[in-house]
PyMOL Python script that loads the backbone (N, CA, C, O; Angstrom):
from pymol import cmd

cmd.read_pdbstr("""\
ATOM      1  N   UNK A   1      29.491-174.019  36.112  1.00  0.00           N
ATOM      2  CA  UNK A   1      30.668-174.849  36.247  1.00  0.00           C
ATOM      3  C   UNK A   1      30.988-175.507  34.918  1.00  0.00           C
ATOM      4  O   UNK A   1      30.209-175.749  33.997  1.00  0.00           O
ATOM      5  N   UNK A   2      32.001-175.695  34.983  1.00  0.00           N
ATOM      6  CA  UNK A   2      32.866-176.354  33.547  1.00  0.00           C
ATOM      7  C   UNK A   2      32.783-177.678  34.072  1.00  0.00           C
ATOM      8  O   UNK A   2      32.837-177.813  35.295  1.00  0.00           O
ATOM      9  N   UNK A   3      32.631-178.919  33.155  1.00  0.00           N
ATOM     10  CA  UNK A   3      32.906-180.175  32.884  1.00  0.00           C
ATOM     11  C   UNK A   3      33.794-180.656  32.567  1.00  0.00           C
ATOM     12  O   UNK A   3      33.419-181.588  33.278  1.00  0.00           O
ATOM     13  N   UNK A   4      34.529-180.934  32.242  1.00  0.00           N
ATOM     14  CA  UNK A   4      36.053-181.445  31.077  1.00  0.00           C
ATOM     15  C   UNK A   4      35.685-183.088  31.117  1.00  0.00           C
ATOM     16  O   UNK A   4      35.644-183.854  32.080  1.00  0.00           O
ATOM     17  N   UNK A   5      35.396-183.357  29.474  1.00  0.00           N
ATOM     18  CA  UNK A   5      35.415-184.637  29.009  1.00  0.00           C
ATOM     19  C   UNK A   5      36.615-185.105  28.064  1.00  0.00           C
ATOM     20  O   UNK A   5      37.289-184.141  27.699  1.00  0.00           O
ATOM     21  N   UNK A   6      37.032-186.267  27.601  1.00  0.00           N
ATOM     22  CA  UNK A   6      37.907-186.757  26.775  1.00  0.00           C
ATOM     23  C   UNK A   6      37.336-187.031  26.180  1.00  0.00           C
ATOM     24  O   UNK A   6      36.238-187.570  26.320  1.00  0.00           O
ATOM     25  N   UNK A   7      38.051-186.671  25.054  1.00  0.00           N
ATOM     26  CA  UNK A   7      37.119-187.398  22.932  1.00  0.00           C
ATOM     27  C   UNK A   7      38.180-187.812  22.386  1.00  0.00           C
ATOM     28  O   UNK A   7      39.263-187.254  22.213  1.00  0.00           O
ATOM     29  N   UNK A   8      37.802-188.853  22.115  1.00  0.00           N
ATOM     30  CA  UNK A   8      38.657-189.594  21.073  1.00  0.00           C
ATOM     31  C   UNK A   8      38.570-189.570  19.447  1.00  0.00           C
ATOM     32  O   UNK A   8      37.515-190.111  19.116  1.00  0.00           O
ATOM     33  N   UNK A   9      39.221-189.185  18.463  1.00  0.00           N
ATOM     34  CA  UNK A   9      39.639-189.160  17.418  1.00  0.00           C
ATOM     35  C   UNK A   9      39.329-190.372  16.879  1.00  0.00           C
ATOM     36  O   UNK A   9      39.848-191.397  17.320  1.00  0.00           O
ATOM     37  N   UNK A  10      38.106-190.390  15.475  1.00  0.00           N
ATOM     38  CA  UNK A  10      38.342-191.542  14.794  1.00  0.00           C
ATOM     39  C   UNK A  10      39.572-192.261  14.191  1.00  0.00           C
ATOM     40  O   UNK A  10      40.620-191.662  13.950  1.00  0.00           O
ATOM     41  N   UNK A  11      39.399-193.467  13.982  1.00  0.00           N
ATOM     42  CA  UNK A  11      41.121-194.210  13.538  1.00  0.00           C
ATOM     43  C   UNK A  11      41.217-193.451  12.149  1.00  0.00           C
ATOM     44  O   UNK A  11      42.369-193.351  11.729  1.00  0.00           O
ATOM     45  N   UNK A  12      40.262-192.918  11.390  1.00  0.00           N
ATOM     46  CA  UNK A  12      40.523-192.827   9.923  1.00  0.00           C
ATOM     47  C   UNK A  12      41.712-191.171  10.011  1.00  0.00           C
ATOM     48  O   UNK A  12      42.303-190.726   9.027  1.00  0.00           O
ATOM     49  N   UNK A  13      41.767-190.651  11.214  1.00  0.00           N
ATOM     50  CA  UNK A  13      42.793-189.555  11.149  1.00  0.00           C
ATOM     51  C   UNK A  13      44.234-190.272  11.361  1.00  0.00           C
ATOM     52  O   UNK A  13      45.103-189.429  11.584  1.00  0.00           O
ATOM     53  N   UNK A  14      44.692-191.541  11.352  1.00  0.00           N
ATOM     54  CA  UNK A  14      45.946-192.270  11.309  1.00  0.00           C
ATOM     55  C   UNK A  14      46.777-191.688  12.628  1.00  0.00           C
ATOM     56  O   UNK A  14      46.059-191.687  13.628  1.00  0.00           O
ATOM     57  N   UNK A  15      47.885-191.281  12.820  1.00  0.00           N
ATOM     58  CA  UNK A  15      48.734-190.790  14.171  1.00  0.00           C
ATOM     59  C   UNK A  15      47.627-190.385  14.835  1.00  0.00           C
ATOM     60  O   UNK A  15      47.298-190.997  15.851  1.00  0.00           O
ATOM     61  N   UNK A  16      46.836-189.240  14.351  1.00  0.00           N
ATOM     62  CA  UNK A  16      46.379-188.473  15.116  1.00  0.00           C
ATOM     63  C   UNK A  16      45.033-188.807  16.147  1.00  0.00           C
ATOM     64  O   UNK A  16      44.518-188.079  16.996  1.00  0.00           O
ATOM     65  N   UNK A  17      44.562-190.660  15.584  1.00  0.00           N
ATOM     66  CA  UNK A  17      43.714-190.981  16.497  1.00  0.00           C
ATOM     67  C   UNK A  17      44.561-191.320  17.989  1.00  0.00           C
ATOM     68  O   UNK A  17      43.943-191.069  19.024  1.00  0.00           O
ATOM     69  N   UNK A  18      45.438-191.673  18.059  1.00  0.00           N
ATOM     70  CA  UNK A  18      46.023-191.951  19.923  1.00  0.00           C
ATOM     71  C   UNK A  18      46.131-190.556  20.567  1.00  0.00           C
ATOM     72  O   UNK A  18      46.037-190.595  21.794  1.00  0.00           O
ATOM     73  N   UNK A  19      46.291-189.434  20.077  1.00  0.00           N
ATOM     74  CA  UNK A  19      46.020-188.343  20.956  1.00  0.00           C
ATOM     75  C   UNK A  19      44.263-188.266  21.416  1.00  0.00           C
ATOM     76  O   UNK A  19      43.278-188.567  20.743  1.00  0.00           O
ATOM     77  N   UNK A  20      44.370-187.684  22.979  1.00  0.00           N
ATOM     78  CA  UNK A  20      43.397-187.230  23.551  1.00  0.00           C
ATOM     79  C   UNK A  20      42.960-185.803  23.628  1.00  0.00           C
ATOM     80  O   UNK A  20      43.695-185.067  24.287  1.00  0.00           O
ATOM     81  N   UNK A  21      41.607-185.130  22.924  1.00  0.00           N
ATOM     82  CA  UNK A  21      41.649-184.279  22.945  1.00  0.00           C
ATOM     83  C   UNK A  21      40.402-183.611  24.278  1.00  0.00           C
ATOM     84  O   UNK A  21      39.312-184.084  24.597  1.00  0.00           O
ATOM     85  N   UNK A  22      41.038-182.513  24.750  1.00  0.00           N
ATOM     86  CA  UNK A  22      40.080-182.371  25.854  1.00  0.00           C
ATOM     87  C   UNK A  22      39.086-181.320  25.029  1.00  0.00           C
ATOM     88  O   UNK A  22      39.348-180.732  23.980  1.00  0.00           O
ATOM     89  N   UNK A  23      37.865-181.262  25.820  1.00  0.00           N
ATOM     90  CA  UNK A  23      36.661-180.497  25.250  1.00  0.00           C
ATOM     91  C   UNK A  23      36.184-180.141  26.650  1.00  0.00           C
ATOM     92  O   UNK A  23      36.514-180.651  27.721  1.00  0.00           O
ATOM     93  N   UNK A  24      35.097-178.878  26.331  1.00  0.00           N
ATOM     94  CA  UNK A  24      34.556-178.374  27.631  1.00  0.00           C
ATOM     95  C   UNK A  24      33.204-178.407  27.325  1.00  0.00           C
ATOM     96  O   UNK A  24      33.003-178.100  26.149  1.00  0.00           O
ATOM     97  N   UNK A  25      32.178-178.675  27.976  1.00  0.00           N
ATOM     98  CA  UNK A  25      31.283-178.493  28.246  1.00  0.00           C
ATOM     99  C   UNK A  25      30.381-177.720  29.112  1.00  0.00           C
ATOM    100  O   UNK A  25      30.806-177.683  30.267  1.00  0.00           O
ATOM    101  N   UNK A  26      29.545-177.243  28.977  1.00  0.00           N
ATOM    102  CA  UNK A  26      28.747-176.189  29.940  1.00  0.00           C
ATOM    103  C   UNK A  26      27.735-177.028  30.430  1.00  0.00           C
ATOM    104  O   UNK A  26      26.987-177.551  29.604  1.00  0.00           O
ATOM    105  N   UNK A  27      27.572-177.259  31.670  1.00  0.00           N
ATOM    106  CA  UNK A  27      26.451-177.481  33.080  1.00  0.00           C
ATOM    107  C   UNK A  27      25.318-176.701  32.958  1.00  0.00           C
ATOM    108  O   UNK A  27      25.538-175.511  33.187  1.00  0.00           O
ATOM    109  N   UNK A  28      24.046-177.011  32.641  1.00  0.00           N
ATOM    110  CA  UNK A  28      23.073-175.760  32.853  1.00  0.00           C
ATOM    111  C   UNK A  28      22.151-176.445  34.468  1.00  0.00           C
ATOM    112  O   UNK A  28      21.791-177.551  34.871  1.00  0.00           O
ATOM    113  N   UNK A  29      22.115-175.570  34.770  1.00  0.00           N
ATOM    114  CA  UNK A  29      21.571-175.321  36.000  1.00  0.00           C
ATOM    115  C   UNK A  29      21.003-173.665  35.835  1.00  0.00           C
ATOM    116  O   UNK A  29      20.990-172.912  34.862  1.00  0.00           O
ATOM    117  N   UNK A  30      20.460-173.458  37.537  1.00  0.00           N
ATOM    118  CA  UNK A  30      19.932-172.168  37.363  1.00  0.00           C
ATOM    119  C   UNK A  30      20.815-171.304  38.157  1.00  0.00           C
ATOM    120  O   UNK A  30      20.770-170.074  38.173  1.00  0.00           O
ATOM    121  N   UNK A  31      21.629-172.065  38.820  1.00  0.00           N
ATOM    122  CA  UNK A  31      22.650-171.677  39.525  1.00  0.00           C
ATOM    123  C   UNK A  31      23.949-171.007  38.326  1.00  0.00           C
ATOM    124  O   UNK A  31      24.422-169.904  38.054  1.00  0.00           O
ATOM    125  N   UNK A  32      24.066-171.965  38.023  1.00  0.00           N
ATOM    126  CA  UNK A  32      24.813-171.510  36.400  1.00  0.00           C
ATOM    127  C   UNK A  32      24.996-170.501  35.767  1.00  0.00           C
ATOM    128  O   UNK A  32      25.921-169.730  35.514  1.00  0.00           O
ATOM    129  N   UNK A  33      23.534-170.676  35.455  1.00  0.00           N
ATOM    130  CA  UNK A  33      22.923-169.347  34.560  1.00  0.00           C
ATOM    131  C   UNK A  33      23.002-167.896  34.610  1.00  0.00           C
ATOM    132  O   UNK A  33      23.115-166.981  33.794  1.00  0.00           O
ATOM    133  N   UNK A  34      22.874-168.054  36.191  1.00  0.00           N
ATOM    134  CA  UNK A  34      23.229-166.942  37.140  1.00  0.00           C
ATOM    135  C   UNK A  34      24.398-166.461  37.081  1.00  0.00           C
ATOM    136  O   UNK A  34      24.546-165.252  36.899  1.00  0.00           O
ATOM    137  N   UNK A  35      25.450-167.293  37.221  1.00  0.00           N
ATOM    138  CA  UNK A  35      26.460-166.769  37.016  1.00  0.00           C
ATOM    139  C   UNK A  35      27.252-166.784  35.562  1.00  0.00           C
ATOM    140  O   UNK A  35      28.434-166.460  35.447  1.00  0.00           O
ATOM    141  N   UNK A  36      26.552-167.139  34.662  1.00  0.00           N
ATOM    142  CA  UNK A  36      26.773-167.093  33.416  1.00  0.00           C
ATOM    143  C   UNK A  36      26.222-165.507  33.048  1.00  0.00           C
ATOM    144  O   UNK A  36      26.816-164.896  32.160  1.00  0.00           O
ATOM    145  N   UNK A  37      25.126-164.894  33.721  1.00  0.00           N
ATOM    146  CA  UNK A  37      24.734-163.587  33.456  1.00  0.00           C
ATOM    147  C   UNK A  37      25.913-162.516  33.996  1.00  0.00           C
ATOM    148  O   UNK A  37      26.129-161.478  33.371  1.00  0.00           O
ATOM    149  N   UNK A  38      26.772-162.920  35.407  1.00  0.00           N
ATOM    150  CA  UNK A  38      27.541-161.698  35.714  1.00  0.00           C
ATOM    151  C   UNK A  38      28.742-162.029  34.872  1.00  0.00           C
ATOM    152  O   UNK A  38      29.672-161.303  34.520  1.00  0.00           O
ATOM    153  N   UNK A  39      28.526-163.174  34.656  1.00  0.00           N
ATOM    154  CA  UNK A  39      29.883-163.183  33.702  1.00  0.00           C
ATOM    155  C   UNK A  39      29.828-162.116  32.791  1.00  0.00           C
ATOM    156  O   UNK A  39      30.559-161.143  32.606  1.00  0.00           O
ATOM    157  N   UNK A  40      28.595-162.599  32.163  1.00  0.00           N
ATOM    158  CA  UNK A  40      28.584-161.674  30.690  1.00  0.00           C
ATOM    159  C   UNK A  40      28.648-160.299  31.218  1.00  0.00           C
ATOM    160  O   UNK A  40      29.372-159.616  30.493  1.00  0.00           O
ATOM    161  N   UNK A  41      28.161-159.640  32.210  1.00  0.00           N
ATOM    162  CA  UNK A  41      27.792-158.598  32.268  1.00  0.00           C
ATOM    163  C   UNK A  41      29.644-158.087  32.799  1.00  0.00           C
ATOM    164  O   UNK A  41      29.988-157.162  32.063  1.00  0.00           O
ATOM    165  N   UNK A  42      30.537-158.378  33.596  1.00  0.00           N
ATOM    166  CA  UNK A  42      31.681-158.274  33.592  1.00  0.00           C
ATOM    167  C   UNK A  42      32.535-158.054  32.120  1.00  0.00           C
ATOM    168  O   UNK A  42      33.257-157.143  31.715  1.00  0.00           O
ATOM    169  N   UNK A  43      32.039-159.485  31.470  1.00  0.00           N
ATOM    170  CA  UNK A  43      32.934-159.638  30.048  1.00  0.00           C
ATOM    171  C   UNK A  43      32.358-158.123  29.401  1.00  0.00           C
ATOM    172  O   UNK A  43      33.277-157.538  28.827  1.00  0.00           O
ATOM    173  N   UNK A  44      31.181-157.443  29.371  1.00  0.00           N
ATOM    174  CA  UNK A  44      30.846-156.091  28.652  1.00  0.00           C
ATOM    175  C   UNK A  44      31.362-155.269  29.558  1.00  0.00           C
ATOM    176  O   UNK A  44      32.120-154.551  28.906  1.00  0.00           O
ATOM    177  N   UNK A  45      31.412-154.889  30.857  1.00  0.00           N
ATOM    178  CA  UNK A  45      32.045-153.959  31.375  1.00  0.00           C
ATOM    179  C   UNK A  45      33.839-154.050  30.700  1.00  0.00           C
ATOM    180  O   UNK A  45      34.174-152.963  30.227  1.00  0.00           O
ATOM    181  N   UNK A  46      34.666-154.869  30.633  1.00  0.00           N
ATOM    182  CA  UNK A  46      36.015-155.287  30.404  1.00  0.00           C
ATOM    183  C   UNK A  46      35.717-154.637  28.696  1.00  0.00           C
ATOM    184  O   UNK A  46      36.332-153.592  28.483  1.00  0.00           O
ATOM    185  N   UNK A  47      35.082-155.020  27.826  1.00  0.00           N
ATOM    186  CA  UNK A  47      34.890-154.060  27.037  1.00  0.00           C
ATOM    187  C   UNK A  47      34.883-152.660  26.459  1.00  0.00           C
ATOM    188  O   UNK A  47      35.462-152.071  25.546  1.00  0.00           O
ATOM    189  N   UNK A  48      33.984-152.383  27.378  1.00  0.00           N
ATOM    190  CA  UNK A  48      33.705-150.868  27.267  1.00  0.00           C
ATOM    191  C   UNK A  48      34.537-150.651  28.224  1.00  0.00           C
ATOM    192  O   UNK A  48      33.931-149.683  28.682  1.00  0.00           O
ATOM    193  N   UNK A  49      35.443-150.759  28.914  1.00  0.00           N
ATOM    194  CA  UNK A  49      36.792-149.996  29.583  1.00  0.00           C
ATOM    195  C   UNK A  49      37.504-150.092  28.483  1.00  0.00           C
ATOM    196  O   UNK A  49      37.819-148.979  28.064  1.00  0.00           O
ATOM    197  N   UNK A  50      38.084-151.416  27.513  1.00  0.00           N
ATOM    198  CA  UNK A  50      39.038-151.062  26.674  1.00  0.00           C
ATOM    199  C   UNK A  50      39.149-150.229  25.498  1.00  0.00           C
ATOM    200  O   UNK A  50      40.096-149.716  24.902  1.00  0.00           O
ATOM    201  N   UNK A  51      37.147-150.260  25.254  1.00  0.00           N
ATOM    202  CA  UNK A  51      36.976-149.224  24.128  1.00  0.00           C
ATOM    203  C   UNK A  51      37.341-147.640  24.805  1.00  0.00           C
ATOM    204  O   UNK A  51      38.100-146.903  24.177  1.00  0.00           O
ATOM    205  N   UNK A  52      36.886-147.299  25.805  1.00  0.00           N
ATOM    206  CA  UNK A  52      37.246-146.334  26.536  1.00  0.00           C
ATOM    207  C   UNK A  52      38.623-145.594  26.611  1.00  0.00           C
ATOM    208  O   UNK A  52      38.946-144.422  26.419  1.00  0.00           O
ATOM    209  N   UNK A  53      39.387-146.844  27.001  1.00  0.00           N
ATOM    210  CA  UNK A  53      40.828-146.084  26.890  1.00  0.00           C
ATOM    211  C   UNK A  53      41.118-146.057  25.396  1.00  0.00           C
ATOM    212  O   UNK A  53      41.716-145.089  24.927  1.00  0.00           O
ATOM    213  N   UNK A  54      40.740-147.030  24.651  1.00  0.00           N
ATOM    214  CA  UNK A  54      41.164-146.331  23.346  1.00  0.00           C
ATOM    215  C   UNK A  54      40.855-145.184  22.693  1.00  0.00           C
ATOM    216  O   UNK A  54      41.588-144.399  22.091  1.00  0.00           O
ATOM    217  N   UNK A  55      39.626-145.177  22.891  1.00  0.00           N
ATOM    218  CA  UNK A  55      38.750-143.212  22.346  1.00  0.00           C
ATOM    219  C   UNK A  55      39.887-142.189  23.140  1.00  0.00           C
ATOM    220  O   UNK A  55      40.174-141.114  22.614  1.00  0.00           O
ATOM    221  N   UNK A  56      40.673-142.713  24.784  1.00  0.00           N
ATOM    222  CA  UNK A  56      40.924-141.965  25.741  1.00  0.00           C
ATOM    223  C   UNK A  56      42.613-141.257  24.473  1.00  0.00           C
ATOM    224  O   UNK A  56      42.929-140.128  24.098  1.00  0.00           O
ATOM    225  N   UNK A  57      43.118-142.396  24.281  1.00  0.00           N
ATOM    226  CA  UNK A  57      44.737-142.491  23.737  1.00  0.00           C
ATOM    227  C   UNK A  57      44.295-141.608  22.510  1.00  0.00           C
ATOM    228  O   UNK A  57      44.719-140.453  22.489  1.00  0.00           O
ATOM    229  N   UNK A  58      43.570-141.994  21.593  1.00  0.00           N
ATOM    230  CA  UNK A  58      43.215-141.431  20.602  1.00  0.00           C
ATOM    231  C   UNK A  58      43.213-140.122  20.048  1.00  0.00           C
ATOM    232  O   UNK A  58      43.561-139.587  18.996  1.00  0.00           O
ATOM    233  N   UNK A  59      42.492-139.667  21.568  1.00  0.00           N
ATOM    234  CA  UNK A  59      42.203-138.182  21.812  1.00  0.00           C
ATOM    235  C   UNK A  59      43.538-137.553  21.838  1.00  0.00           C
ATOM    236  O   UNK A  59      43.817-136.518  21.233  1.00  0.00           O
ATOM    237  N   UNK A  60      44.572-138.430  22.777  1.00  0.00           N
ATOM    238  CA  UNK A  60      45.528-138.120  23.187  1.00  0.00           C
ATOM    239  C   UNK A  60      46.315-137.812  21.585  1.00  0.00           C
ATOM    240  O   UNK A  60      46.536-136.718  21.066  1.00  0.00           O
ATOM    241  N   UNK A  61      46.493-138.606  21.279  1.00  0.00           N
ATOM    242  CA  UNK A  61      47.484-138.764  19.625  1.00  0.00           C
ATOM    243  C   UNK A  61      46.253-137.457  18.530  1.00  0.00           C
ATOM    244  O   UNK A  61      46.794-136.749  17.680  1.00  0.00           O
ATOM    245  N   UNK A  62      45.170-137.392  18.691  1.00  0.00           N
ATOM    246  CA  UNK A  62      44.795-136.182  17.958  1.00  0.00           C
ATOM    247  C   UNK A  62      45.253-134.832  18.496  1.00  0.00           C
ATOM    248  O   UNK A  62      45.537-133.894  17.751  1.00  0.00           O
ATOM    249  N   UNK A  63      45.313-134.776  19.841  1.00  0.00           N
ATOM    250  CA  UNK A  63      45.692-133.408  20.647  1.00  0.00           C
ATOM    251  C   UNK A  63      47.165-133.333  20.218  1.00  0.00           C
ATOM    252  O   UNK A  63      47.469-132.144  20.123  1.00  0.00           O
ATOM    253  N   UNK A  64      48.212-134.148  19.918  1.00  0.00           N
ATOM    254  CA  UNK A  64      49.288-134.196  20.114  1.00  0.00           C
ATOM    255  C   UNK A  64      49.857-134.205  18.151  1.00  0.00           C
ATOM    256  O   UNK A  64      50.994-133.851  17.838  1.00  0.00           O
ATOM    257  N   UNK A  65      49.063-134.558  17.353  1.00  0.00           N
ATOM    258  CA  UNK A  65      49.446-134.501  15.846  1.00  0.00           C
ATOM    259  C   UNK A  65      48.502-132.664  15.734  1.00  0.00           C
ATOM    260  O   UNK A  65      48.829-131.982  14.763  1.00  0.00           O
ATOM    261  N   UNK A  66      47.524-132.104  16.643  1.00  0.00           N
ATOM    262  CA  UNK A  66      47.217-130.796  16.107  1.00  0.00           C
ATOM    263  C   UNK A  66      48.297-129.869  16.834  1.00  0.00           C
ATOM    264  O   UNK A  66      48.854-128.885  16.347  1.00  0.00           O
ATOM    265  N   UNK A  67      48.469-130.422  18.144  1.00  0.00           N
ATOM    266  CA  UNK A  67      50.044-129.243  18.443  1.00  0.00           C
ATOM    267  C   UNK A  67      51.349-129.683  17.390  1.00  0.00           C
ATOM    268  O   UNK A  67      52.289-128.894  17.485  1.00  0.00           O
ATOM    269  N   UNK A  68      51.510-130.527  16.650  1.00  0.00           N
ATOM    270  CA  UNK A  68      52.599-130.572  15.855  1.00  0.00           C
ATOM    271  C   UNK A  68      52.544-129.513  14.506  1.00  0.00           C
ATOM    272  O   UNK A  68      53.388-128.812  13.948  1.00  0.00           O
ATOM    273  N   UNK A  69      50.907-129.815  14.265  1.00  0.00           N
ATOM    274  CA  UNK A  69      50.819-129.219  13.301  1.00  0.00           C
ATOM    275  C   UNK A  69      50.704-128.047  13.259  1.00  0.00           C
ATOM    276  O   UNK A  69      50.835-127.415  12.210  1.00  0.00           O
ATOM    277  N   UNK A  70      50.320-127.289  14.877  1.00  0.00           N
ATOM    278  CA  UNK A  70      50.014-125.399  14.644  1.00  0.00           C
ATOM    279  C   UNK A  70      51.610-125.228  14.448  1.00  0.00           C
ATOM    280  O   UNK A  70      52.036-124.336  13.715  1.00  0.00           O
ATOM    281  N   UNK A  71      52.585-126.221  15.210  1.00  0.00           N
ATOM    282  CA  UNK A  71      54.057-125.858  15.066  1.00  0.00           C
ATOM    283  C   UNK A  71      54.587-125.546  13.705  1.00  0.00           C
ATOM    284  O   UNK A  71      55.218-124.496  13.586  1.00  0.00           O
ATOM    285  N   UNK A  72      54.411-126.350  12.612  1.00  0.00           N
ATOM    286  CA  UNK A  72      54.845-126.578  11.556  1.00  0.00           C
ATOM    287  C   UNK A  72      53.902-124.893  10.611  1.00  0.00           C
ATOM    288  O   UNK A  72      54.507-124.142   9.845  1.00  0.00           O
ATOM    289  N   UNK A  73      52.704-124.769  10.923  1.00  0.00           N
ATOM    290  CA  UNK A  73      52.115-123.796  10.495  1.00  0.00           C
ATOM    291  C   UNK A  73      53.084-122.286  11.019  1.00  0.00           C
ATOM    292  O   UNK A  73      53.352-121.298  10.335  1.00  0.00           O
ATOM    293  N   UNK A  74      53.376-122.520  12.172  1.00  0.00           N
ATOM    294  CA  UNK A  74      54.275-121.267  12.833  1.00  0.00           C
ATOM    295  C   UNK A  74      55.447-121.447  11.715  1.00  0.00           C
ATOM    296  O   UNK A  74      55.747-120.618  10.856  1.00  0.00           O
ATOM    297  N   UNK A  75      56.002-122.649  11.915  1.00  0.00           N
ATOM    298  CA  UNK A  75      57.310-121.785  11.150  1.00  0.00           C
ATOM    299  C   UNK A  75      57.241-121.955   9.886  1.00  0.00           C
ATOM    300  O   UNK A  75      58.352-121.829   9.371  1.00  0.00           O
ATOM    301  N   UNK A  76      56.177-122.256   8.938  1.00  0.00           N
ATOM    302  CA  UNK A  76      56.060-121.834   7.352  1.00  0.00           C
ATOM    303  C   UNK A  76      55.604-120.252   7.557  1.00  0.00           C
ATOM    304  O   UNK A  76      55.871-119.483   6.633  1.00  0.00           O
ATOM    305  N   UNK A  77      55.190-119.936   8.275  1.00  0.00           N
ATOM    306  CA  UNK A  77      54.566-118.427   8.421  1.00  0.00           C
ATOM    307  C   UNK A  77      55.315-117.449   9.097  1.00  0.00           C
ATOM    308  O   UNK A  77      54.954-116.311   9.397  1.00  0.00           O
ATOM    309  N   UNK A  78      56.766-118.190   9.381  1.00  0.00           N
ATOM    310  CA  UNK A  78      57.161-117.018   9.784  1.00  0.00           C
ATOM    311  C   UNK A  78      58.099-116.112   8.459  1.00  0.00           C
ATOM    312  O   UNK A  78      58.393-116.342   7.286  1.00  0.00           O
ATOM    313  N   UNK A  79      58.376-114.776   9.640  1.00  0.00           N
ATOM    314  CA  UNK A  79      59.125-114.432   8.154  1.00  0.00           C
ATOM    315  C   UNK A  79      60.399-113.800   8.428  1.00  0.00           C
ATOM    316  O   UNK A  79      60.769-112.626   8.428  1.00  0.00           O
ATOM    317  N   UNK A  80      61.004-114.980   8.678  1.00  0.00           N
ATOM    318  CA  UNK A  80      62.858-115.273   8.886  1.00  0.00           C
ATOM    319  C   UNK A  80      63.604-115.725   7.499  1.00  0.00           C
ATOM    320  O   UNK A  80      63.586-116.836   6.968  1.00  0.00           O
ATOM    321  N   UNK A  81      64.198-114.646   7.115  1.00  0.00           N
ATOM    322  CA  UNK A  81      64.747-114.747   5.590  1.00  0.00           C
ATOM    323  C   UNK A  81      65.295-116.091   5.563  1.00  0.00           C
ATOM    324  O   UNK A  81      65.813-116.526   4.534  1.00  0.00           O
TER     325      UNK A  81
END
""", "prot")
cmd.dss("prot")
cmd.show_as("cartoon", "prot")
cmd.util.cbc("prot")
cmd.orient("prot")
């Protein structure tokens, strides 16, 4: 679980001490922790899906610049006056 505390700004920042700035803090418990592990383990799955589709597109844009290019090889090679 998240905490949310208020911090106050020393006066020596002038305007900027009357603003309130919020901050978060982390709860440790074992309960927590626990779910601080599927987190992480979610946050790496969400990862490796996005690396995934990118290798996926990639592939896509290499398959798609080598059919441009057998094209361009066809018609330097052909032999149309």
């Amino acid at each position: 679980m998240f905490h949310i505390s208020r911090l106050q700004l020393p006066r020596s920042y002038g305007i900027l001490s009357n603003m309130n700035v919020s901050g978060i803090r982390m709860r440790t418990s074992a309960v927590g922790s626990e779910r601080r592990r599927g987190q992480t383990m979610v946050e790496y799955l969400i990862v490796a899906g996005v690396l995934l589709g990118v290798l996926v597109l990639l592939s896509f844009l290499l398959v798609a610049l080598k059919l441009n290019g057998n094209r361009v090889l066809d018609l330097v090679a052909s032999e149309y006056p």
